[in-house]
N, C-alpha and C positions, 0 to 999 in steps of 0.2 A: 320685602321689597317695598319700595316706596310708589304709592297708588295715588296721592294725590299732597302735593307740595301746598306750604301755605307760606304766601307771597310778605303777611305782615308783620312775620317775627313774632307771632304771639307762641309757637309751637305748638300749632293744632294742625300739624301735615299729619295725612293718614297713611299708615302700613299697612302691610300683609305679611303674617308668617310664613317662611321661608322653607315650611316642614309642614304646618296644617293648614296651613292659608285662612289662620284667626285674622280677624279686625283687628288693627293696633293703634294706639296713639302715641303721641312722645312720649308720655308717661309709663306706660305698660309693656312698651318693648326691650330689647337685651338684643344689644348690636355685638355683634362678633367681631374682629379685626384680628388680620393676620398681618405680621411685620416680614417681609423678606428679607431686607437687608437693611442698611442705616437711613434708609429713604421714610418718608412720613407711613404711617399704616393707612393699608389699602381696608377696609369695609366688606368681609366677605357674608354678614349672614343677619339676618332680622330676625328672632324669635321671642316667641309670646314666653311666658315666666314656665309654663307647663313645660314647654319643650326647652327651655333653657335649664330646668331643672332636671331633663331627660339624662340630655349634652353631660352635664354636670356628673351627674353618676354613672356614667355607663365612662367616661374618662376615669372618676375615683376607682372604679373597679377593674379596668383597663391597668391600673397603676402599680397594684397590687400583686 
């Protein structure tokens, strides 16, 4: 989730993990988006590379 917005386009707004409530910056987060329909994708989820790498394998294993 997004904690604190940065106004001057440099991309230093800060996040929070969506799962372990890590610190995040632009650079270290992994945004999720879900598309319902032909409409733009809607932004359901913020996570840090641990938990995006959680996500990741517990879907590969899901698959199987």
């Amino acid at each position: 989730m997004l904690v604190k917005k940065d106004y001057s386009c440099n991309g230093q707004s800060s996040y929070k993990c969506d799962r372990c409530n890590a610190e995040l910056t632009t650079e270290t987060r992994r945004g999720i988006y879900v598309q319902h329909d032909k409409r733009s994708p809607i932004k359901k989820w913020d996570l840090c590379v641990k938990c995006y790498a959680a996500l990741k394998r517990g879907i590969e294993k899901g698959m199987k």
